[in-house]
PLY file of the C-alpha trace (Angstrom):
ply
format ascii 1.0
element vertex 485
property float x
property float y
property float z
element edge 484
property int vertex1
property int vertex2
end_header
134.04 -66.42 7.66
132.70 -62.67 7.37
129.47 -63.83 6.43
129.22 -66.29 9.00
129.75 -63.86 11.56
127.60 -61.26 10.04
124.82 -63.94 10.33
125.58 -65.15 13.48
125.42 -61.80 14.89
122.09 -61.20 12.89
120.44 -64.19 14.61
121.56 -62.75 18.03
120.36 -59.52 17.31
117.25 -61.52 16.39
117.06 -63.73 19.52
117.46 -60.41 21.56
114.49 -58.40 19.79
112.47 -61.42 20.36
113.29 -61.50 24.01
112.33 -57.80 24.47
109.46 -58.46 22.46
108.27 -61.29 24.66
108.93 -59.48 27.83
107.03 -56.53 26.99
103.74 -58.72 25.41
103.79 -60.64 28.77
103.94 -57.50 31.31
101.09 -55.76 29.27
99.50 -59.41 29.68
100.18 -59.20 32.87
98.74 -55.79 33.31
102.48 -54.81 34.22
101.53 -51.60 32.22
97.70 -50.73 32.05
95.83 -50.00 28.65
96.26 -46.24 27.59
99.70 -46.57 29.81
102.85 -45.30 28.76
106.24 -47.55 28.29
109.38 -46.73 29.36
111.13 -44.90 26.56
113.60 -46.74 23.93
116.66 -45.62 26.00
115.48 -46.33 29.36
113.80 -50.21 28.24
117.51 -50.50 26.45
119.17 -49.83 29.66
117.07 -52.27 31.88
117.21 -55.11 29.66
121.05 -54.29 29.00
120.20 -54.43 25.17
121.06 -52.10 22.12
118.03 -49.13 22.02
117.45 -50.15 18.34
116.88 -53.66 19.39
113.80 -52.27 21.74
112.87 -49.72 18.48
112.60 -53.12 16.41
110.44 -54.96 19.56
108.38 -51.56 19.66
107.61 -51.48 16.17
106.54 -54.94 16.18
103.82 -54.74 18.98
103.10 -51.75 17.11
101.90 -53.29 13.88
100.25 -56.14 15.86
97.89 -53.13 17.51
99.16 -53.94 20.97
100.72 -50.47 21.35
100.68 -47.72 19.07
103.44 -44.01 18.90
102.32 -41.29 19.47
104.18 -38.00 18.24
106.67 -36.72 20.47
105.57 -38.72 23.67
106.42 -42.22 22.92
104.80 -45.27 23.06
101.81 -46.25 24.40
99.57 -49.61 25.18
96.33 -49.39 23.38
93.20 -49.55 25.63
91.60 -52.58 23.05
95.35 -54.89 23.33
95.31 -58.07 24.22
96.08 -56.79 27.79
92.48 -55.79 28.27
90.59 -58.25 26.18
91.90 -61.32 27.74
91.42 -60.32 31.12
87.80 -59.47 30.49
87.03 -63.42 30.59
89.40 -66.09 31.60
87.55 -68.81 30.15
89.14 -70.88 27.38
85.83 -70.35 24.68
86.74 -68.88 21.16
83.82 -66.62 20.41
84.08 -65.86 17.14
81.75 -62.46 17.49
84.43 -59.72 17.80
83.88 -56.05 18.37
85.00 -53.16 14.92
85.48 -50.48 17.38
87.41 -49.49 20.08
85.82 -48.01 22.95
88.12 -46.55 25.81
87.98 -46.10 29.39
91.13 -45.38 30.92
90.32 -44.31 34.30
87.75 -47.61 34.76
90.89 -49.54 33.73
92.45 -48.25 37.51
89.12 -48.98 39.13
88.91 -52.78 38.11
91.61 -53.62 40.51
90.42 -54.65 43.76
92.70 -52.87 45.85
92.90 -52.42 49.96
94.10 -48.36 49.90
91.84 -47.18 47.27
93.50 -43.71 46.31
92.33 -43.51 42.84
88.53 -43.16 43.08
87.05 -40.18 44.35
84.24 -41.02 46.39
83.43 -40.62 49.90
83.55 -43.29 52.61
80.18 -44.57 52.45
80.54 -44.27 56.92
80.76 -40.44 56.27
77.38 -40.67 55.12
74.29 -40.46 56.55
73.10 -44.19 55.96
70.29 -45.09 58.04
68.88 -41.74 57.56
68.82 -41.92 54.13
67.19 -45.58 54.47
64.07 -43.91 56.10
63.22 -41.66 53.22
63.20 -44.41 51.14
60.25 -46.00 53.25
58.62 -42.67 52.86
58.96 -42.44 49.71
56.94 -45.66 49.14
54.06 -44.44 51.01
54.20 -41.37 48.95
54.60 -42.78 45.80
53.42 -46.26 45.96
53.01 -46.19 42.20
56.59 -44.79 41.88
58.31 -48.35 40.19
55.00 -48.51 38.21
55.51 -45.71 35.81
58.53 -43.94 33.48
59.85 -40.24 34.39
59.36 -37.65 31.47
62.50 -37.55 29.90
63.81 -34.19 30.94
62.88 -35.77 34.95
60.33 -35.65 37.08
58.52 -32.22 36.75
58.25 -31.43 40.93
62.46 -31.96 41.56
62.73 -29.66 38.57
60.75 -26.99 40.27
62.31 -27.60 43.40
66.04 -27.52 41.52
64.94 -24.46 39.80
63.84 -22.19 42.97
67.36 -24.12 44.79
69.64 -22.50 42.28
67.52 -19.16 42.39
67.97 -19.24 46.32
71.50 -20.19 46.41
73.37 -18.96 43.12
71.12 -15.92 42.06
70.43 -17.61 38.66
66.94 -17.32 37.52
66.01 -20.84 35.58
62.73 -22.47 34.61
62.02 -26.02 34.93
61.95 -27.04 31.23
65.80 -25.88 31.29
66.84 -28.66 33.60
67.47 -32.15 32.57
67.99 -34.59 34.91
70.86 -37.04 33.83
72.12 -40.69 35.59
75.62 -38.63 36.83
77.47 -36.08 35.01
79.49 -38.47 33.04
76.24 -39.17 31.47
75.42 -35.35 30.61
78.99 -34.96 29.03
78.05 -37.72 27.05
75.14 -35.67 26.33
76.51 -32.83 24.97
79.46 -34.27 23.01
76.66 -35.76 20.67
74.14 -33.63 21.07
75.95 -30.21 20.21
79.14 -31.13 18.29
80.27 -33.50 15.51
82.93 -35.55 14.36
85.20 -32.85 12.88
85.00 -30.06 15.54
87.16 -28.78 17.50
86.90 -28.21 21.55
88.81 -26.68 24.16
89.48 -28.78 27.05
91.77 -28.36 30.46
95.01 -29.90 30.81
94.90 -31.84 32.85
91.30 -32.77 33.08
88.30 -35.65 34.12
89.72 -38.41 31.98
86.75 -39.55 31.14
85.71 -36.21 29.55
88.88 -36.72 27.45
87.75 -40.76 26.48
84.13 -39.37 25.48
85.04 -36.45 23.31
87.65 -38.79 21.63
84.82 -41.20 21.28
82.78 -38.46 19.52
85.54 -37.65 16.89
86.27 -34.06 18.50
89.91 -32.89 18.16
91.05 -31.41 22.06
92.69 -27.93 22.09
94.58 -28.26 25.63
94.34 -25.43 28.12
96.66 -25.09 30.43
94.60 -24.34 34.14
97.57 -23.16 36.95
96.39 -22.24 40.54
94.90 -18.65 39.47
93.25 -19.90 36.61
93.67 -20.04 32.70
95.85 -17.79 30.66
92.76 -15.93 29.05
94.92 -14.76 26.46
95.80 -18.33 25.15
91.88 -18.56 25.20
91.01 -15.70 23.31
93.78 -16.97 20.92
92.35 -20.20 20.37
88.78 -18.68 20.29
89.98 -16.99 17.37
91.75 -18.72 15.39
90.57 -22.10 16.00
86.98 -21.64 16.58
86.10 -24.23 18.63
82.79 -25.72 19.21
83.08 -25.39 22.74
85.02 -25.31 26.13
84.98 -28.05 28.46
85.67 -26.79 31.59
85.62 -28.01 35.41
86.36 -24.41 37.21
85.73 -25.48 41.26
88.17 -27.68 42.98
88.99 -28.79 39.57
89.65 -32.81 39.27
92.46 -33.48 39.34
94.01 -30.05 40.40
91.79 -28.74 42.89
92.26 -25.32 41.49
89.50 -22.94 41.22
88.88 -19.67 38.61
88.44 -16.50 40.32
85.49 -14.71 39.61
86.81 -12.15 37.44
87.74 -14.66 34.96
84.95 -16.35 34.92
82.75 -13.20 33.83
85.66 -12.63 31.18
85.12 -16.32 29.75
81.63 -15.85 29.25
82.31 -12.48 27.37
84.60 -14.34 25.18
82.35 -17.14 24.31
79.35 -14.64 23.49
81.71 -12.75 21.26
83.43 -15.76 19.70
80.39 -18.29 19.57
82.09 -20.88 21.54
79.84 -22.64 23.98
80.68 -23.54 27.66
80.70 -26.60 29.42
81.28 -26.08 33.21
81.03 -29.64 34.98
80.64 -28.80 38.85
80.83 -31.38 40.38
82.66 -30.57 43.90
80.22 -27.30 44.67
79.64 -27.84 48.03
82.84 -29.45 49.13
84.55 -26.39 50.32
86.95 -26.12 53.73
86.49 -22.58 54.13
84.44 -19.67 52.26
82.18 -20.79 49.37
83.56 -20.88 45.61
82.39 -17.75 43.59
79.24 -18.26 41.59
79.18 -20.51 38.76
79.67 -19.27 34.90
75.81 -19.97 34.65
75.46 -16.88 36.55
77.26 -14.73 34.53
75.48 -15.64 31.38
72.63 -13.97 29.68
73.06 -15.06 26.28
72.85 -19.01 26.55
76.12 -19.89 25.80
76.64 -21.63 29.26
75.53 -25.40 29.82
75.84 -25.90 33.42
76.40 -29.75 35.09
75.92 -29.43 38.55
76.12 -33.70 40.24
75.28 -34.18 43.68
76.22 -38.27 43.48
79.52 -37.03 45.04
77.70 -36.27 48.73
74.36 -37.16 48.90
74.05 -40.45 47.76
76.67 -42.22 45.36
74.11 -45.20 44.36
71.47 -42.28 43.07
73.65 -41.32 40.13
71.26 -37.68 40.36
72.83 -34.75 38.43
71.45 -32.11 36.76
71.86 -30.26 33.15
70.99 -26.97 32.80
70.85 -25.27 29.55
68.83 -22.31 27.61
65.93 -23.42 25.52
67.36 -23.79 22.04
70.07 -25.90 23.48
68.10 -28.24 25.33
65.98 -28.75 22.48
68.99 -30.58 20.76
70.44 -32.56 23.76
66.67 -33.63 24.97
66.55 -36.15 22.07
69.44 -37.70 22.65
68.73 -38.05 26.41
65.70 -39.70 24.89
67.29 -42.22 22.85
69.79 -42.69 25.47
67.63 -44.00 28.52
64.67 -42.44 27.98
64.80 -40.67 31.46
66.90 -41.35 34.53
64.97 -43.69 37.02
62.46 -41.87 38.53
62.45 -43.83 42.47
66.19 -42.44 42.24
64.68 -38.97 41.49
62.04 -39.01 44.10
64.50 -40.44 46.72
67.21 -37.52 46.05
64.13 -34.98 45.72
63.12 -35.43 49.63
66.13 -36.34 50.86
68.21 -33.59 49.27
65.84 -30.57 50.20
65.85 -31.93 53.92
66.92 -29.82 57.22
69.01 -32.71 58.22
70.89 -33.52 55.32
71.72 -29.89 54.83
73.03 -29.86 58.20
74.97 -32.90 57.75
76.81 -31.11 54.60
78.41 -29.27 57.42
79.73 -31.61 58.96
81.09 -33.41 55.94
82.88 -30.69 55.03
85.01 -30.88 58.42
85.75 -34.85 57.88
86.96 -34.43 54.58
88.72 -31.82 55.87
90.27 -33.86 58.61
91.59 -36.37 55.91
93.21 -33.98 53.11
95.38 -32.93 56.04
96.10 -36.30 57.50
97.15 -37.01 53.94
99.34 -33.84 53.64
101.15 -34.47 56.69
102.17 -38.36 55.65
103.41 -36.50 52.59
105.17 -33.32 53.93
108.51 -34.67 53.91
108.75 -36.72 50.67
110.05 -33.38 48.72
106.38 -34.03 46.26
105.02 -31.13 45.45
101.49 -29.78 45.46
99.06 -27.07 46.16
96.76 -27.71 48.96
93.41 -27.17 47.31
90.52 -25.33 49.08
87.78 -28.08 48.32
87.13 -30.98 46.38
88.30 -34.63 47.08
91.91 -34.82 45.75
95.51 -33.58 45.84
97.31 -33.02 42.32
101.18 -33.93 42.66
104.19 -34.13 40.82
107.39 -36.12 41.98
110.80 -35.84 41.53
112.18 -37.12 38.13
113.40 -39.98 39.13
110.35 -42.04 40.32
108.11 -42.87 37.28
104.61 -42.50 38.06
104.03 -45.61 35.22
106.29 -48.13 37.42
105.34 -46.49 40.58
101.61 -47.41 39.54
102.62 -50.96 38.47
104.43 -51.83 41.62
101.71 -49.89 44.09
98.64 -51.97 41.99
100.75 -55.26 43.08
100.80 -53.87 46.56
97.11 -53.54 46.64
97.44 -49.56 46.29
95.61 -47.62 43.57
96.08 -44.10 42.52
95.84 -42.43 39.32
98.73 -41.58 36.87
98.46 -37.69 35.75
99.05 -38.92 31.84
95.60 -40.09 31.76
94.40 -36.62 32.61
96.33 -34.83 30.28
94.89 -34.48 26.77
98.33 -34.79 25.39
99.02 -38.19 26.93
102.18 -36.46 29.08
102.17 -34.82 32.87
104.40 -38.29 33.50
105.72 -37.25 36.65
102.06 -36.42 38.09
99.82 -37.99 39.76
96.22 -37.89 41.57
95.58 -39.17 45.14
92.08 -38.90 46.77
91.76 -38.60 50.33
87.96 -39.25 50.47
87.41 -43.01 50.75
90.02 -43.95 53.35
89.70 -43.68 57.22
92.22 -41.59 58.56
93.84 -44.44 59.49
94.27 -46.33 56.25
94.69 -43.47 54.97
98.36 -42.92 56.52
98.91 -46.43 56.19
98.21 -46.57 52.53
100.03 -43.19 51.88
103.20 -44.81 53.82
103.37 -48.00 51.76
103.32 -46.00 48.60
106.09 -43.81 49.66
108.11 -46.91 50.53
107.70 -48.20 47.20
108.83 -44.61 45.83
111.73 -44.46 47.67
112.73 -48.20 46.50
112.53 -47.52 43.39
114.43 -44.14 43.94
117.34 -46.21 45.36
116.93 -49.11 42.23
117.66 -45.60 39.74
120.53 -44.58 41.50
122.48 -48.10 40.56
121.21 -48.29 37.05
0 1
1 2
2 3
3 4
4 5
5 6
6 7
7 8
8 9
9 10
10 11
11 12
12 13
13 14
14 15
15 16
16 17
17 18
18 19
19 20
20 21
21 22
22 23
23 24
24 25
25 26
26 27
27 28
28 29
29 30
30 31
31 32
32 33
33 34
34 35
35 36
36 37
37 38
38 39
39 40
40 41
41 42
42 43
43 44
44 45
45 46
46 47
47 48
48 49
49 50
50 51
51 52
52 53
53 54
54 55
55 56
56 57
57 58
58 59
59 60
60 61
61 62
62 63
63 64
64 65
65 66
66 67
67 68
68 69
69 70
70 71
71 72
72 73
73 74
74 75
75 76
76 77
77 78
78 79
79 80
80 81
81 82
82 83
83 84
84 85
85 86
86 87
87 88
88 89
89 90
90 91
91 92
92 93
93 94
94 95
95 96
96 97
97 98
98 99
99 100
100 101
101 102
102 103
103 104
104 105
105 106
106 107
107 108
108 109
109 110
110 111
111 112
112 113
113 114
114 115
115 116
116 117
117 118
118 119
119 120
120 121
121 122
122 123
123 124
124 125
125 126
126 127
127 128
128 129
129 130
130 131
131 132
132 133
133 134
134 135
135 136
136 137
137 138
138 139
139 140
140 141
141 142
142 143
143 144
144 145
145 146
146 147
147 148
148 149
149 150
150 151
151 152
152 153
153 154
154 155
155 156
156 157
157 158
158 159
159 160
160 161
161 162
162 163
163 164
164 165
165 166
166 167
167 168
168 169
169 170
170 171
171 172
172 173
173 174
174 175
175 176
176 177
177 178
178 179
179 180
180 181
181 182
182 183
183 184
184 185
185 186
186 187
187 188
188 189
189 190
190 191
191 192
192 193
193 194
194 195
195 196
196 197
197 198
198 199
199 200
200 201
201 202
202 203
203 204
204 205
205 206
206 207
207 208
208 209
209 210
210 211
211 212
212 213
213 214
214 215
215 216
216 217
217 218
218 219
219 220
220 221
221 222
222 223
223 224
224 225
225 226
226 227
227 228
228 229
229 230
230 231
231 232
232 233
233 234
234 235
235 236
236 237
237 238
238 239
239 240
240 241
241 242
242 243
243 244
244 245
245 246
246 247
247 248
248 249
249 250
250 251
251 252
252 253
253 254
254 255
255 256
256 257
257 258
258 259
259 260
260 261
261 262
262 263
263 264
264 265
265 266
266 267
267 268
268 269
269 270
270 271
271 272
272 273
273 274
274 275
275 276
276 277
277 278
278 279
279 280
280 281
281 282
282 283
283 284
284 285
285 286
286 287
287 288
288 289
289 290
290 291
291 292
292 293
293 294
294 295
295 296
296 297
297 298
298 299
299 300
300 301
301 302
302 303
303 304
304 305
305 306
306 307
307 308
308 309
309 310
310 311
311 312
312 313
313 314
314 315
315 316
316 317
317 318
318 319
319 320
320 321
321 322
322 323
323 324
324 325
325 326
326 327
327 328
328 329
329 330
330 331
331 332
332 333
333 334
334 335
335 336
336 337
337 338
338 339
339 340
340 341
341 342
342 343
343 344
344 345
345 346
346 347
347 348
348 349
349 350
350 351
351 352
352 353
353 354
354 355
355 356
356 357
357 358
358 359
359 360
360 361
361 362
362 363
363 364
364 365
365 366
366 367
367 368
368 369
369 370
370 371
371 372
372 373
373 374
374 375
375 376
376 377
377 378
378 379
379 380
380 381
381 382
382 383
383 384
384 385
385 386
386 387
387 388
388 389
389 390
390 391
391 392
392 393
393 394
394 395
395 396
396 397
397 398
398 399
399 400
400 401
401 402
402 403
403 404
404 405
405 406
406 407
407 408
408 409
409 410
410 411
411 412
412 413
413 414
414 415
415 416
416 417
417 418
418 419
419 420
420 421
421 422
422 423
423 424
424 425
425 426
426 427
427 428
428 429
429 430
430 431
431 432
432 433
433 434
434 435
435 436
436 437
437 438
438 439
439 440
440 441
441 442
442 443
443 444
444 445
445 446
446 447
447 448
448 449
449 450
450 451
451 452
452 453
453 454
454 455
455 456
456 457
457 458
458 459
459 460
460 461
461 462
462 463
463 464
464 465
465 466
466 467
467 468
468 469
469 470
470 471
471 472
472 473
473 474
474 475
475 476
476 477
477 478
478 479
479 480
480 481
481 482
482 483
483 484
């Protein structure tokens, strides 16, 4: 009789694994939680399924060795970015290629962006009405009669040599730093110069420093590259420069991948005194630095100090400066600047990459950039973006979120109470047509759970407060759902 109940309790245990195990392969099918997401812990699954926690361990470890989600140390499990999740919903069709991919490329943050959503909170662009359209239209006829040989011929592959100049005598005008032409590459967006330099100047093996949080993508390409991330923590008045000078030293990594001016996703910027102190630390400890600035010229109030590239005199400093952001999304112009021996070794690979970034793109941004009017209308942008980060705040005032109101930039960093989980808030708010971006896929170590990114720039002021409003509805329903489990 003993061993009839032992083995009838056996197959129940076995029927209930199953169950769990089914319920979590359908909502990753489902897209319930994202590739690169994280699952509810053993204890908390246990509790909402009203199971044992070692019967979700045994349904855990079973996705696990089917490479649908994978551990990670001390943070839990995760769903991989190559599961089924993500391959099946990249063609619905019922064909069985055979031809199958060995690797496993990752975008996490391109996962969020698939969605079609109606309150798009996760990308940060600007409303394409903030910009000056028809404007913009007219230098492209002019450019033709300029140029009419322009879609005849390739750009060199460092970019066309007359926006170099005029780049070069822009940053000498504006930022003091004295660069020649032949130290400017012109790159299709600074995702595309990060790329850049994590092949071009380290290798599998090395070791970087990196923000936490930080651009996910940077985080996907340097993993891509087989470069183990140091995380530095960045807090509203900057790094801890003696956890830097620690690493430097005893790690001695290849470089520092840093994004110092309305930082995404923070908004926090370095002072200047730091910033002169980094590039003393990388000259004495070898340890080159990456400064991605991206959100330059999105200020509200006085200008951000100078950039790194300033302070340097010894080369260590690779500068991205992208001007997709405000100018012109659908250009994709950004610029890499970088010393001579440096550029020497990230040319090449620029080379192999695309051979040079489309040069109509580069005469478009070249006379439209440098013009009176869209230098004026900068201005003006600033205000309107202005406008919406507060419209956002003030939807958001009483939720008890926290955040620090950044300066510039196109996004508010936040972290929420304990009891709303950013994963299941995303899941429910991506069913609701409302996108936003988790803070673990900005954080190197895969945690900052109870964060989260919202970007102000793409919504009218309207939507804006409508979108905001639905999201803290479904925040406090879930709030309300926790306080009955």
């Amino acid at each position: 009789m003993a061993s009839r109940r032992g083995m009838a309790q056996a197959e129940i245990g076995s029927r209930r694994a199953n169950s769990v195990y089914e319920t979590i392969r359908s909502g990753i099918k489902e897209r319930k939680w994202l590739p690169g997401g994280k699952l509810p812990s053993v204890r908390e699954m246990g509790e909402r399924m009203e199971v044992h926690r070692l019967t979700v361990l045994k349904a855990y470890r079973q996705l696990a060795e089917e490479g649908i989600i994978e551990a990670k140390y001390k943070s839990g499990y995760y769903v991989k970015s190559h599961s089924m999740a993500s391959s099946e919903s990249l063609h619905a069709g019922d064909w069985d290629y055979k031809a199958r991919s060995l690797y496993v490329n990752r975008s996490r943050l391109s996962d969020i962006h698939r969605q079609q959503v109606d309150y798009q909170m996760s990308e940060a662009l600007i409303d394409p009405n903030l910009l000056p359209n028809a404007y913009l239209s007219n230098y492209v006829k002019q450019v033709f009669d300029l140029y009419p040989r322009v879609l005849s011929t390739y750009s060199t592959v460092l970019g066309d040599p007359e926006l170099r100049e005029e780049l070069a005598c822009f940053f000498l005008a504006k930022h003091g730093i004295s660069v020649h032409p032949d130290e400017l590459l012109i790159t299709t967006g600074s995702q595309q110069a990060i790329d850049l330099v994590s092949r071009a100047l380290a290798k599998p093996g090395d070791k970087a420093l990196i923000e936490r949080p930080t651009y996910s993508p940077a985080i996907d390409a340097f993993h891509q590259q087989g470069i183990t991330l140091l995380p530095v923590e960045i807090a509203p008045e900057g790094y801890d420069l003696d956890e830097v000078e620690r690493f430097m030293k005893t790690e001695r990594p290849r470089l520092f991948y840093m994004n110092p001016t309305y930082q995404n996703p923070t908004g926090y910027t370095v002072p200047a005194a730091q910033r002169k102190r980094l590039v003393e630390l990388a000259e004495k400890y070898q340890c080159l630095l990456v400064e991605d600035d991206v959100y330059h010229d999105i200020y509200f109030g006085s200008p951000p100090p100078p950039p790194l590239f300033y302070y340097d005199t010894e080369g260590y400093v690779l500068y991205i400066r992208s001007f997709s952001k405000y100018v012109a999304p659908g250009l994709r112009i950004s610029v890499l600047a970088a010393r001579p021996a440096l550029m020497e070794a990230i040319a090449p690979v620029k080379a192999l990459s695309d051979n040079g970034t489309p040069l109509l793109n580069q005469k478009i941004f070249q006379h439209y950039f440098f013009s009176t009017r869209l230098q004026e209308h900068v201005v003006k942008l600033r205000t309107a973006l202005e406008l919406r980060k507060t419209a956002m705040e003030s939807q958001l005032a009483d939720t008890g979120w926290h955040w620090a109101s950044p300066e510039g930039g196109l996004n508010l960093w936040l972290r929420l109470p304990r009891d709303i989980p950013v994963d299941e808030l995303l899941r429910r708010a991506l069913s609701r047509s409302i996108a936003f971006v988790p803070g673990s896929i900005c954080d190197p170590l895969g945690g900052m759970n109870d964060r989260m990114r919202l970007s102000y720039s793409y919504l009218n002021e309207g939507k804006l407060a409508e979108g905001v409003h639905r999201l803290i509805a479904i925040a406090d329903e879930i709030r309300v759902e926790h306080r009955f489990l």
